[in-house]
DRENTORKOL-3810 file (N, C-alpha, C; in nm, 4 decimals):
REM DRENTORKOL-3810
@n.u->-0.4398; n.v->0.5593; n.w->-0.9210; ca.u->-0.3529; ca.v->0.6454; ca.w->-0.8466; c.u->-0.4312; c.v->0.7370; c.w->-0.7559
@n.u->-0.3108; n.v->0.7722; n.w->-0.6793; ca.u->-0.4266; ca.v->0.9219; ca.w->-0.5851; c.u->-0.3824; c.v->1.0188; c.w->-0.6175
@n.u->-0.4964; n.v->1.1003; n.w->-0.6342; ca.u->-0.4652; ca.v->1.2346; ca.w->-0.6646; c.u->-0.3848; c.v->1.3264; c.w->-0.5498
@n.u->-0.2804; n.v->1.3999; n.w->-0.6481; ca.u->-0.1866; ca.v->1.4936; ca.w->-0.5293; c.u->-0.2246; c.v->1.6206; c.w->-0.5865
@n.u->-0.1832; n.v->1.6299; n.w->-0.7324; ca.u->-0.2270; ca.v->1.7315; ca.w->-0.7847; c.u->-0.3389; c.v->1.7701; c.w->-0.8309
@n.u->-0.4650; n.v->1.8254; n.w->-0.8497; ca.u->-0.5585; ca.v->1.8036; ca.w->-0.9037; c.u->-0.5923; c.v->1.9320; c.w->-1.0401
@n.u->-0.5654; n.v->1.9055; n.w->-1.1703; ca.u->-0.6231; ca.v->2.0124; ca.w->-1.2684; c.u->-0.6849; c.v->2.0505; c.w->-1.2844
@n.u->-0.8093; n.v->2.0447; n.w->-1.1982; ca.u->-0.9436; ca.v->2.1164; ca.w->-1.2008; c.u->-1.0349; c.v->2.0785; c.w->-1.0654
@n.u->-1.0171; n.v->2.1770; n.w->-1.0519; ca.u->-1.0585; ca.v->2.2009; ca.w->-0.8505; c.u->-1.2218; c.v->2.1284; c.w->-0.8604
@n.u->-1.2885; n.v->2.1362; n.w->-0.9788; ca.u->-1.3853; ca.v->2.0663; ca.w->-0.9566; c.u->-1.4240; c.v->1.9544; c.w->-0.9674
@n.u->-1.3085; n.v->1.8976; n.w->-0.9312; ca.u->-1.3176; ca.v->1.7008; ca.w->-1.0306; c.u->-1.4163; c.v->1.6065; c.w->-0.9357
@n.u->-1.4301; n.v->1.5581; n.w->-0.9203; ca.u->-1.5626; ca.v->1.4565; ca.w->-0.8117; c.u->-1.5602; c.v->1.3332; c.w->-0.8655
@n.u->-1.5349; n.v->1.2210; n.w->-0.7793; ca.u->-1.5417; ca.v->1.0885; ca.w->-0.7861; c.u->-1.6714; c.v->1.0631; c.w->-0.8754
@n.u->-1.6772; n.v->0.9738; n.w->-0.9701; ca.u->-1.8040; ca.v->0.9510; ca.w->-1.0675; c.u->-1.8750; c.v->0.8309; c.w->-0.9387
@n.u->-1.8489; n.v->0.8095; n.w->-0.8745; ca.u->-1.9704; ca.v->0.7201; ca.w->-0.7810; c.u->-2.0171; c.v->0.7882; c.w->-0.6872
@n.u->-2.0674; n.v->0.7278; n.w->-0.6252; ca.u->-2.1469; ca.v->0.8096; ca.w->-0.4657; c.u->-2.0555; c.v->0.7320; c.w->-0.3472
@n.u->-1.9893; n.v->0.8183; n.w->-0.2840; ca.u->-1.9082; ca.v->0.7705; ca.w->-0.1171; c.u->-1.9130; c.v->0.6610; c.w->-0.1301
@n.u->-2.0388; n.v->0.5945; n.w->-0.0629; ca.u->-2.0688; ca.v->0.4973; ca.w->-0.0009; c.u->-2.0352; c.v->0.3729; c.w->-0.1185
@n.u->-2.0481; n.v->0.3823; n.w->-0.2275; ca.u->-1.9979; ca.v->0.2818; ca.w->-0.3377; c.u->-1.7810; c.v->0.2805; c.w->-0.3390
@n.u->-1.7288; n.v->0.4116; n.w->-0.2474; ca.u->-1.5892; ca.v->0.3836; ca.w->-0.2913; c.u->-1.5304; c.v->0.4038; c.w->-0.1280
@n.u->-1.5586; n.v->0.3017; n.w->-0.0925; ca.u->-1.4882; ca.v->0.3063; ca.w->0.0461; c.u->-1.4121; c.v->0.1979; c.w->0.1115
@n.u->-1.3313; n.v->0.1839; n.w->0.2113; ca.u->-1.2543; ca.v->0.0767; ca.w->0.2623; c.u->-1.3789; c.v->-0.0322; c.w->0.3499
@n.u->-1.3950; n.v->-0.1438; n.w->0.3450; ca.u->-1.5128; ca.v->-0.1927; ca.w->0.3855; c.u->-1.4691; c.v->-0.2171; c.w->0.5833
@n.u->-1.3481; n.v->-0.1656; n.w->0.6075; ca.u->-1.3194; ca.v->-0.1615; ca.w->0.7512; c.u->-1.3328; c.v->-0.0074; c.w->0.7608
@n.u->-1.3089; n.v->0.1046; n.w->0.6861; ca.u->-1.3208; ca.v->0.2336; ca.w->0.7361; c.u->-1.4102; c.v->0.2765; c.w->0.6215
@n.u->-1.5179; n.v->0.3484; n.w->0.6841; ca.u->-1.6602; ca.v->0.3485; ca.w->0.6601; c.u->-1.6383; c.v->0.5560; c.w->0.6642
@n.u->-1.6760; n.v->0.5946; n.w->0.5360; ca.u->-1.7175; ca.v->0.7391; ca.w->0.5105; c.u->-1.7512; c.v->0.7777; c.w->0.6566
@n.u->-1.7099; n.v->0.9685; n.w->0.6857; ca.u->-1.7272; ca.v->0.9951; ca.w->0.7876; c.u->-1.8809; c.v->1.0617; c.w->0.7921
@n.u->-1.9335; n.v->1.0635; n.w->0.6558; ca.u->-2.0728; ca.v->1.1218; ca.w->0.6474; c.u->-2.1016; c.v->1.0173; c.w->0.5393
@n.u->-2.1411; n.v->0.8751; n.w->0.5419; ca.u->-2.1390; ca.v->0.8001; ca.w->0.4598; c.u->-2.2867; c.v->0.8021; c.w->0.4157
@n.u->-2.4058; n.v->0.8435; n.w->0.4557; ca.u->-2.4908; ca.v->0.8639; ca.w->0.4156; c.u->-2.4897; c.v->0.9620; c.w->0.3063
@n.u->-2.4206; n.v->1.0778; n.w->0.2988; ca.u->-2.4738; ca.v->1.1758; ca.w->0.1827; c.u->-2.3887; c.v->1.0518; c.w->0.0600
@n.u->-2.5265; n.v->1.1081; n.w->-0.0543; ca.u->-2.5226; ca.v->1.0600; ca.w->-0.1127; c.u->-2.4351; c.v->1.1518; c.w->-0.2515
@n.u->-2.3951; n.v->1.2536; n.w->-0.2223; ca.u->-2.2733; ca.v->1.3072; ca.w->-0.3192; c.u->-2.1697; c.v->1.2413; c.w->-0.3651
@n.u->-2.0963; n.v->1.3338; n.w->-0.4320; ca.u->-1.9752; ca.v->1.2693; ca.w->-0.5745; c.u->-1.9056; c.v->1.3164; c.w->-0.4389
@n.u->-1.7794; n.v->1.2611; n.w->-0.3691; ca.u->-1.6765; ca.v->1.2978; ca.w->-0.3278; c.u->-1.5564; c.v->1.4302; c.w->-0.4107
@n.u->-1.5248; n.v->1.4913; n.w->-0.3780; ca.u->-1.4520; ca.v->1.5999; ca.w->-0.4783; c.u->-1.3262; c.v->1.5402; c.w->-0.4284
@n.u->-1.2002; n.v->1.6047; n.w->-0.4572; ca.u->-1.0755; ca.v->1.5257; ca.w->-0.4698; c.u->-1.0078; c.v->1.5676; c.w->-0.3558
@n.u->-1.0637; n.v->1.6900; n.w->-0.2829; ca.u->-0.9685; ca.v->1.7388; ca.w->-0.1472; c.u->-1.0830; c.v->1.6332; c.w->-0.0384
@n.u->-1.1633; n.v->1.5821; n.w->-0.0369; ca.u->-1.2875; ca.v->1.4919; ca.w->0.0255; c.u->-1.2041; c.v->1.3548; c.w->0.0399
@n.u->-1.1590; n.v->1.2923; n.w->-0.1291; ca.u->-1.0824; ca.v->1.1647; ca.w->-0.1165; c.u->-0.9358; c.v->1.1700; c.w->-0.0793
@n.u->-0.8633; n.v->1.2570; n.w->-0.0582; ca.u->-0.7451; ca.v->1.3059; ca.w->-0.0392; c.u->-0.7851; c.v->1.2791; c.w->0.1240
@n.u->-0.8776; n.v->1.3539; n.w->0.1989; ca.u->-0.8671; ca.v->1.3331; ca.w->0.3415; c.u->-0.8940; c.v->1.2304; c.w->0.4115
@n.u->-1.0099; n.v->1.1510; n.w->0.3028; ca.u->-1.0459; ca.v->1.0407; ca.w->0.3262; c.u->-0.9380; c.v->0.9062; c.w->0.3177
@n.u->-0.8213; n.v->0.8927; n.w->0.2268; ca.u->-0.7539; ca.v->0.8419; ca.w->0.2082; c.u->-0.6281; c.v->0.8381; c.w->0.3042
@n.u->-0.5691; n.v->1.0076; n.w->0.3783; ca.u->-0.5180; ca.v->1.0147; ca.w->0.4908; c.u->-0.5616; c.v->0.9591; c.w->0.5832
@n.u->-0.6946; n.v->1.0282; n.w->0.6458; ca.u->-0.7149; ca.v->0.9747; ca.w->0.7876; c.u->-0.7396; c.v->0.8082; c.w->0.7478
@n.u->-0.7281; n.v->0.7193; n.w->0.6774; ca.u->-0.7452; ca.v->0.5487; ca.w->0.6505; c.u->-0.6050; c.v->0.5414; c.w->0.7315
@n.u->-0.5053; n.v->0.6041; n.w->0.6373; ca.u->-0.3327; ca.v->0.5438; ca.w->0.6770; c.u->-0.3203; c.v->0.6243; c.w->0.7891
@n.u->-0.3394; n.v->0.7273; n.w->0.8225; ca.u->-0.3447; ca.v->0.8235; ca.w->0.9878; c.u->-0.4095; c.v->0.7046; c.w->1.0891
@n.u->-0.5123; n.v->0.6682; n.w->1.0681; ca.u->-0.6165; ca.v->0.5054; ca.w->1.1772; c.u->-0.5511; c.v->0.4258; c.w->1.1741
@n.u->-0.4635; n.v->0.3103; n.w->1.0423; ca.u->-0.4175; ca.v->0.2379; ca.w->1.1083; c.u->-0.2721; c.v->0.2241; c.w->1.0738
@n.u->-0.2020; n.v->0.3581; n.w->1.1210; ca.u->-0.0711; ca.v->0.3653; ca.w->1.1248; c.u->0.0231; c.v->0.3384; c.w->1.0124
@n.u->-0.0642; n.v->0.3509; n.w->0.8754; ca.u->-0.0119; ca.v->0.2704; ca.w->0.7583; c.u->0.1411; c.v->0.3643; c.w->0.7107
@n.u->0.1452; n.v->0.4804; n.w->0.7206; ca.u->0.2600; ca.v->0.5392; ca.w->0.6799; c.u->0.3847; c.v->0.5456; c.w->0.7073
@n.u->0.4068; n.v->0.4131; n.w->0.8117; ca.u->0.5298; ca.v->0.3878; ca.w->0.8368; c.u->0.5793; c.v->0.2679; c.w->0.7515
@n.u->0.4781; n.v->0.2699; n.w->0.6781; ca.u->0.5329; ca.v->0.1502; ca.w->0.5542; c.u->0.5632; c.v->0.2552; c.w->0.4042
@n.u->0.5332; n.v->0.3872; n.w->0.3916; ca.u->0.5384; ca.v->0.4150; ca.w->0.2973; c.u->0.6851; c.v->0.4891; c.w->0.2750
@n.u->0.7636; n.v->0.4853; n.w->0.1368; ca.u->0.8432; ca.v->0.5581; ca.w->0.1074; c.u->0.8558; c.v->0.6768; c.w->-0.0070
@n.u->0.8602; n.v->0.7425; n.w->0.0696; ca.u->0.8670; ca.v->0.9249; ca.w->0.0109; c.u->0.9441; c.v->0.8962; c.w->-0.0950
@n.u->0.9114; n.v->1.0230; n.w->-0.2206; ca.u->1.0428; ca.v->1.0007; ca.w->-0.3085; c.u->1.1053; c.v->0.8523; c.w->-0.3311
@n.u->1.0985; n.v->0.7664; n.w->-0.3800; ca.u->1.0580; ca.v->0.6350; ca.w->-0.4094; c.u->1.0162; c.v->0.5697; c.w->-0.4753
@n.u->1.0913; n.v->0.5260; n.w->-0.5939; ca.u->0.9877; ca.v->0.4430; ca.w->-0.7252; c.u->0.9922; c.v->0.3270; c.w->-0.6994
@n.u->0.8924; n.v->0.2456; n.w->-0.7400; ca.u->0.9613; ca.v->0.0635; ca.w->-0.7307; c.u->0.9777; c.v->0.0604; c.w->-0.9041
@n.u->1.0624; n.v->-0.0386; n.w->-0.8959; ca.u->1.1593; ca.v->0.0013; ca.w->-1.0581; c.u->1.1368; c.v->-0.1870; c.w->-1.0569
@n.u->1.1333; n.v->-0.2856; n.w->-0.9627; ca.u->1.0943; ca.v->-0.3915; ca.w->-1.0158; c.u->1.0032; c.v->-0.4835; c.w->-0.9370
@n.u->0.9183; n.v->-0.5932; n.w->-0.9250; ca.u->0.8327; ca.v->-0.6840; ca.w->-0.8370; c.u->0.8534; c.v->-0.8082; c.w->-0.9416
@n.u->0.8616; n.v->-0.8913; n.w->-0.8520; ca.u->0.8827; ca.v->-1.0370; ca.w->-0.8677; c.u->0.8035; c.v->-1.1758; c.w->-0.8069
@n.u->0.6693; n.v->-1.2690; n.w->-0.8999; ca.u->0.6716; ca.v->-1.3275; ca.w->-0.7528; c.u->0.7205; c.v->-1.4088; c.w->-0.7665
@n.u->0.7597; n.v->-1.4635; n.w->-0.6534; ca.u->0.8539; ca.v->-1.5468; ca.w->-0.5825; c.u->0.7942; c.v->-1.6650; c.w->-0.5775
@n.u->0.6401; n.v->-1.6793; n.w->-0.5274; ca.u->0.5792; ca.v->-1.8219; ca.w->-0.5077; c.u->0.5066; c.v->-1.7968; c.w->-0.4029
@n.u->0.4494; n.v->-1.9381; n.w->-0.3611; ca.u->0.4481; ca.v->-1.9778; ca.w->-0.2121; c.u->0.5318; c.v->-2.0574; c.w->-0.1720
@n.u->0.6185; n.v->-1.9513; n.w->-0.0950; ca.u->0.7528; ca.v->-2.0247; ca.w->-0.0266; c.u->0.7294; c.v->-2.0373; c.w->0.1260
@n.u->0.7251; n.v->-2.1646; n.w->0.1205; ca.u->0.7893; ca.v->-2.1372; ca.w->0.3191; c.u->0.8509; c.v->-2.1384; c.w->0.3907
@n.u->0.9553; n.v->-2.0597; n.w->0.4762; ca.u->1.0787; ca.v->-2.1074; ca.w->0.4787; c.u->1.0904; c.v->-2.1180; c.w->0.6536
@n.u->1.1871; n.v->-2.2567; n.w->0.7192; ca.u->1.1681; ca.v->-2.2597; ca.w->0.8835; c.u->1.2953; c.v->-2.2362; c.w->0.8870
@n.u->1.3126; n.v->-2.2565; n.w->1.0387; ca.u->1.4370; ca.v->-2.2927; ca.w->1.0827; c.u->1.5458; c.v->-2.3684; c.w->1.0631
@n.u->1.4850; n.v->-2.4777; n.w->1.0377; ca.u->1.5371; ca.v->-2.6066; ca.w->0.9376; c.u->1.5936; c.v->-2.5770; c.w->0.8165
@n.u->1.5365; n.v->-2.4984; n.w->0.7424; ca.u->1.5664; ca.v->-2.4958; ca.w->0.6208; c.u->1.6963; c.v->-2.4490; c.w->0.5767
@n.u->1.7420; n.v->-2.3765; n.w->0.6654; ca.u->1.8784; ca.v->-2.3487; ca.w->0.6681; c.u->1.9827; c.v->-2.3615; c.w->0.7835
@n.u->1.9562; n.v->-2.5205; n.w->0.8227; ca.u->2.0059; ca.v->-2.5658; ca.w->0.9502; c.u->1.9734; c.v->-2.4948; c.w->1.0557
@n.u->1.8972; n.v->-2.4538; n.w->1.1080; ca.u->1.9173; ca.v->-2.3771; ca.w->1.2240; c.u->1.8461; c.v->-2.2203; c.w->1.2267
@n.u->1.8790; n.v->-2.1281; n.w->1.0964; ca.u->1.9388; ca.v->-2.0137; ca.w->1.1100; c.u->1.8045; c.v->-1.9431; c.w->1.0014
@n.u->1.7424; n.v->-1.8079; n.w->1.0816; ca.u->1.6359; ca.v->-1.7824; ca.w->1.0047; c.u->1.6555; c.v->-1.8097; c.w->0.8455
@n.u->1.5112; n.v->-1.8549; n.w->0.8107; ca.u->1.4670; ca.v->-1.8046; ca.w->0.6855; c.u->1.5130; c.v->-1.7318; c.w->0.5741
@n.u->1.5511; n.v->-1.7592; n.w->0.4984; ca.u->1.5576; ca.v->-1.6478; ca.w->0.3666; c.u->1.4886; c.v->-1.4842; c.w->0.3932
@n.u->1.3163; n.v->-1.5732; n.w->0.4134; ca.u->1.2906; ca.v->-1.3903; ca.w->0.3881; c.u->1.2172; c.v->-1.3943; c.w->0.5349
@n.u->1.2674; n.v->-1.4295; n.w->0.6580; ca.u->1.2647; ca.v->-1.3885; ca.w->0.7828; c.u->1.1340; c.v->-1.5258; c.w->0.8258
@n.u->1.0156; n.v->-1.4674; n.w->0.9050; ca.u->0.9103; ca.v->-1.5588; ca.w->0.9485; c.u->0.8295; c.v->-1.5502; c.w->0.8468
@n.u->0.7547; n.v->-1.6434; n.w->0.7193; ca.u->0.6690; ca.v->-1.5948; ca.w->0.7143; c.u->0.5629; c.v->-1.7180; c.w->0.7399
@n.u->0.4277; n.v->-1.6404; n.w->0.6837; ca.u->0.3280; ca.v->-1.6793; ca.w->0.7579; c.u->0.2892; c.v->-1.8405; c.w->0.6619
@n.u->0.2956; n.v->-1.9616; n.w->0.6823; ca.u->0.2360; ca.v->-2.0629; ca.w->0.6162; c.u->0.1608; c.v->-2.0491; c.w->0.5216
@n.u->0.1724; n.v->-2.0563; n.w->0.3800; ca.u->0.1036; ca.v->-2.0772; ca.w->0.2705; c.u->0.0796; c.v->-1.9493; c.w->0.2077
@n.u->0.1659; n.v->-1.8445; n.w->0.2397; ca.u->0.1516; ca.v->-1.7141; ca.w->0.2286; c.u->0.2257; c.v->-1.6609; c.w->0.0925
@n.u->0.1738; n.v->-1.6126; n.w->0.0054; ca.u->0.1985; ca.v->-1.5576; ca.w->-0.1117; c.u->0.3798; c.v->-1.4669; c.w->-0.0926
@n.u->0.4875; n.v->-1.4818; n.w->-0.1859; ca.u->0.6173; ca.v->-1.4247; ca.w->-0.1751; c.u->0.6329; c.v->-1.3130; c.w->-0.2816
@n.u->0.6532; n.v->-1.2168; n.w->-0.2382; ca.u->0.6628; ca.v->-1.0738; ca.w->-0.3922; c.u->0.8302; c.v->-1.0239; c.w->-0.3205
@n.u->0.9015; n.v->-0.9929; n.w->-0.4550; ca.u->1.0035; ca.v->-0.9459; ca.w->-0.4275; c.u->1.0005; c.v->-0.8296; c.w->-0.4944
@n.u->1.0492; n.v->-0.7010; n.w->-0.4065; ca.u->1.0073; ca.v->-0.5967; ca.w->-0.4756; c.u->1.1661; c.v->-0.5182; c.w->-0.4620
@n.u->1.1699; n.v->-0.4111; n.w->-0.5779; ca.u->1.2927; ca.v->-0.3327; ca.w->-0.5763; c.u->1.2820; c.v->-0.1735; c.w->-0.5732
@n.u->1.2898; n.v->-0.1316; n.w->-0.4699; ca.u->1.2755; ca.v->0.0024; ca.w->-0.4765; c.u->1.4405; c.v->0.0918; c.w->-0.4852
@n.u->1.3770; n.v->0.1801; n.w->-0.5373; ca.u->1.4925; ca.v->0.3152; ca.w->-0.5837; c.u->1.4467; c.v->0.4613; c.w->-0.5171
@n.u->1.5162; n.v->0.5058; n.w->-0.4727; ca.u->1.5149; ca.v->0.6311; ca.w->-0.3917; c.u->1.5626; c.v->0.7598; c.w->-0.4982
@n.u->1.4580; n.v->0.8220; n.w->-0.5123; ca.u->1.5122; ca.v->0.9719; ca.w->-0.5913; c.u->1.6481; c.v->1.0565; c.w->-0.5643
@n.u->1.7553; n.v->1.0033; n.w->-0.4291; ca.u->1.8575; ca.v->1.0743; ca.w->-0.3622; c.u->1.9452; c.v->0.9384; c.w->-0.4502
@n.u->1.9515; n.v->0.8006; n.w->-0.4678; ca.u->2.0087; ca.v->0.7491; ca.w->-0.4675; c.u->2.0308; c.v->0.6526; c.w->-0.6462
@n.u->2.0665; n.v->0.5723; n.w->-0.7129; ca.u->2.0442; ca.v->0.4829; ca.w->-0.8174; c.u->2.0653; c.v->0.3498; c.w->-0.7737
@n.u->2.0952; n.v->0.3644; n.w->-0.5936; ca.u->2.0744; ca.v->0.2184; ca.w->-0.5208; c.u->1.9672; c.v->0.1532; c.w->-0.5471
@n.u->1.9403; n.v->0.0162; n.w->-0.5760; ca.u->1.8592; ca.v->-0.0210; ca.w->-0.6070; c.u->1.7998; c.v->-0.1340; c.w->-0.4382
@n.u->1.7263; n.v->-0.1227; n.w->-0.3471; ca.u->1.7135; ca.v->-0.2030; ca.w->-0.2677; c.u->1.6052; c.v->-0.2765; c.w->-0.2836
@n.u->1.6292; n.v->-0.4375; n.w->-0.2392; ca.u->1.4868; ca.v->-0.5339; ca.w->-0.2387; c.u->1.4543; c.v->-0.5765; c.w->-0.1072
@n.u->1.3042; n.v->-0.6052; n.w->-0.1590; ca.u->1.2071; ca.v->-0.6165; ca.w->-0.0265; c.u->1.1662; c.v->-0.7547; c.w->-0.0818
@n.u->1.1730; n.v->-0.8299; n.w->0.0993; ca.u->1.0398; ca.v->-0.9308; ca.w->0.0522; c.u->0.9025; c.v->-0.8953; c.w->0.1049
@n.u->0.8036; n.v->-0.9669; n.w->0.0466; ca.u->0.6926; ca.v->-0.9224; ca.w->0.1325; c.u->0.6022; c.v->-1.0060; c.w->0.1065
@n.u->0.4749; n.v->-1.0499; n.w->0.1803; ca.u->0.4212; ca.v->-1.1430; ca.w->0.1905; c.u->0.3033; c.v->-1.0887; c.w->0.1461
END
């Protein structure tokens, strides 16, 4: 998990940076060789989804309550005479998860596919 709250302001990643990083987004001082502290991986973890726009996939307040996989499904045009796909385009040979999220405002239960 990521830390939101932290119980002790002095907590520090047990590795060094450069051992806990995204291998496309690279520490902004990746040379020091320090413990990251938790407001360090907190910013580090923003500016990742801030670079590549990731937070328009995320939902606030939001549990997933179920995931399913589905397979490798592929589904064309054909497959249903004509008329998209089941779970829209996806990509050839591409892994299927069905997921169910629940909203803290709601006990709606909505599903996702996702590849």
């Amino acid at each position: 998990g990521v830390w939101k709250h932290c119980s002790y302001n002095s907590t520090k990643l047990q590795t060094p940076r450069c051992d806990y990083e995204f291998s496309d987004y690279p520490w902004p001082e990746r040379d020091n060789s320090s413990f990251p502290s938790h407001l360090e991986i907190l910013d580090y973890l923003d500016s990742y989804a801030k670079y590549f726009d990731l937070l328009k996939f995320v939902s606030f307040n939001s549990k997933v309550v179920e995931i399913r996989f589905v397979g490798d499904r592929e589904t064309t045009t054909d497959d249903l005479g004509g008329k998209s796909g089941e779970y829209g385009s996806l990509l050839p040979g591409r892994t299927v998860w069905e997921v169910a999220v629940q909203t803290n405002q709601s006990e709606t239960v909505q599903w996702y596919a996702c590849e």
